[in-house]
Residue frames relative to the residue before (quaternion, step in Angstrom):
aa qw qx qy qz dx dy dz
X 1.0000 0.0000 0.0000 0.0000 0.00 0.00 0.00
X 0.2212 -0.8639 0.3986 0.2141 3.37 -0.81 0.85
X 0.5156 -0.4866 0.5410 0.4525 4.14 -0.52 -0.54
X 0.6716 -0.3791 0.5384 0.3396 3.25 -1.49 0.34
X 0.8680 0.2528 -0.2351 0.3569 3.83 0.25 -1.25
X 0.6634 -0.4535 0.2724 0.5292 3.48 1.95 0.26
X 0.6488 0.2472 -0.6115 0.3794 3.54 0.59 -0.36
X 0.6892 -0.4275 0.5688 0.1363 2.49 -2.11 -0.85
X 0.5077 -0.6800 0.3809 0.3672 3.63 -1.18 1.35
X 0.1335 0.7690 -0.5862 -0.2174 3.73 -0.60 -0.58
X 0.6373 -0.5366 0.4889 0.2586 2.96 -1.90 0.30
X 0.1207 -0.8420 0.4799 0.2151 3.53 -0.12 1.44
X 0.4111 0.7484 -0.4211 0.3059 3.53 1.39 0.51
X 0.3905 0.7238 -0.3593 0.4411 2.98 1.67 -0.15
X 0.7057 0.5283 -0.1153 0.4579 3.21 0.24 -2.34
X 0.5407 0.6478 -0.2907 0.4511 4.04 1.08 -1.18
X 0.8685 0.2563 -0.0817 0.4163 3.36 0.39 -1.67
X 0.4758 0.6200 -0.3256 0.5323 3.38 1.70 0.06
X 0.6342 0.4766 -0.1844 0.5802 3.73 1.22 -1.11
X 0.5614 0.5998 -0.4049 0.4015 4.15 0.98 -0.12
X 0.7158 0.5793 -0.0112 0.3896 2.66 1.35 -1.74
X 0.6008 0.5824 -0.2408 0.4918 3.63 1.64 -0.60
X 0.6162 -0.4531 0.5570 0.3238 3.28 -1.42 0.66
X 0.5594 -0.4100 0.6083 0.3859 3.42 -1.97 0.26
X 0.6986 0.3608 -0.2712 0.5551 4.01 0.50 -1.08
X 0.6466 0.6134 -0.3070 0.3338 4.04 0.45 0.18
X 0.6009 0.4985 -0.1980 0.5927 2.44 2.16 -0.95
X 0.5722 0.6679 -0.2729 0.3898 3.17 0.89 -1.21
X 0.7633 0.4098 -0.2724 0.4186 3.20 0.89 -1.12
X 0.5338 0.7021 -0.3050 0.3592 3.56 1.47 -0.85
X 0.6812 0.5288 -0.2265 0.4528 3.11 1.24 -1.34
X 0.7815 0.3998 -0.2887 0.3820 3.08 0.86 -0.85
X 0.4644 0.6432 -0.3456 0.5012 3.71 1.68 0.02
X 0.5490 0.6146 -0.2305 0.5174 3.47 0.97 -0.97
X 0.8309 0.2750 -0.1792 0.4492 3.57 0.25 -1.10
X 0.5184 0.4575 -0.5364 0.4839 3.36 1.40 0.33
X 0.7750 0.4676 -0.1714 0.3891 3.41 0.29 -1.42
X 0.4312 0.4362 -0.4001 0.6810 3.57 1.66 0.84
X 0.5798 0.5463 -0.4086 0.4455 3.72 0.49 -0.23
X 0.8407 0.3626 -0.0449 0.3997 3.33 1.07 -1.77
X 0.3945 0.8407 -0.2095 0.3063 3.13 1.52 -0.32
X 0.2722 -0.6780 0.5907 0.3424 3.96 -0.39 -0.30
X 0.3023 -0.7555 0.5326 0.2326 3.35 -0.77 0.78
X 0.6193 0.0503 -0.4691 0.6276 3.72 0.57 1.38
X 0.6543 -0.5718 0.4728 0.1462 3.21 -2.00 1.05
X 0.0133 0.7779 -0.6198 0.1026 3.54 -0.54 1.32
X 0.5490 -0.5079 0.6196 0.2382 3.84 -0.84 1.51
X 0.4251 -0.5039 -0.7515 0.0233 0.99 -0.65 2.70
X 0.4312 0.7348 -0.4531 0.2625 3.29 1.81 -0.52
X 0.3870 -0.7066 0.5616 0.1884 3.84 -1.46 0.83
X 0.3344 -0.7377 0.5190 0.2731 3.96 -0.03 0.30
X 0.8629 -0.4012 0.0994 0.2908 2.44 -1.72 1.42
X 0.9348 0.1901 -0.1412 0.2647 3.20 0.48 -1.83
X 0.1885 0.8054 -0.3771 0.4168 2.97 1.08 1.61
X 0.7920 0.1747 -0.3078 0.4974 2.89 1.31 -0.88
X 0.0044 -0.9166 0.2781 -0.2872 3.12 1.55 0.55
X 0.6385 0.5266 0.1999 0.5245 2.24 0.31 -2.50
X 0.7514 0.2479 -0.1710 0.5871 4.03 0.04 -0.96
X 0.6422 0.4110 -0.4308 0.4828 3.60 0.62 0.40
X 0.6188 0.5292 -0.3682 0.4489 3.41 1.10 -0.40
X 0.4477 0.6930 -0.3675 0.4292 3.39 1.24 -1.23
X 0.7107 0.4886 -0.2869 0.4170 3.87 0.23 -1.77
X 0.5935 0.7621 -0.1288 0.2245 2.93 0.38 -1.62
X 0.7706 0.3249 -0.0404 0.5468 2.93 0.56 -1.74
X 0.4942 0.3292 -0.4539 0.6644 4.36 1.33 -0.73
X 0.7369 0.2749 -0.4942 0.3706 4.19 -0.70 -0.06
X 0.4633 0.6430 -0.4532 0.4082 3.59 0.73 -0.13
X 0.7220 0.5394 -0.1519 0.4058 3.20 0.66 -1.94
X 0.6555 0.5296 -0.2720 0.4647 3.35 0.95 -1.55
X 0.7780 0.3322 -0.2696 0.4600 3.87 0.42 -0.98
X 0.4210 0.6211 -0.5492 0.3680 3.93 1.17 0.14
């Protein structure tokens, strides 16, 4: 299914079970990749680039499994 601006839905259950599977320092590093490549991003999604608030989003994903882990 697509969006209005073209991207695409996805299955953040994906990104979830990918973020179980990561190191504490794997995450760390994700998060901190994410918030670059949100900086640099377009903030709507143009083929092939993904927009901004995607990785957003995939920082939040981490985030929240290193959250959990350190609760």
């Amino acid at each position: 299914m697509n969006l209005h601006n073209g991207t695409s839905i996805l299955d953040w259950n994906y990104y979830e079970s990918k973020a179980k599977k990561m190191s504490d320092a794997q995450l760390l590093f994700s998060i901190d990749d994410c918030k670059k490549a949100e900086s640099s991003a377009p903030d709507h999604a143009t083929f092939p680039c993904k927009a901004s608030g995607f990785y957003s989003d995939e920082k939040c994903v981490y985030a929240d499994e290193l959250r959990r882990r350190l609760k």
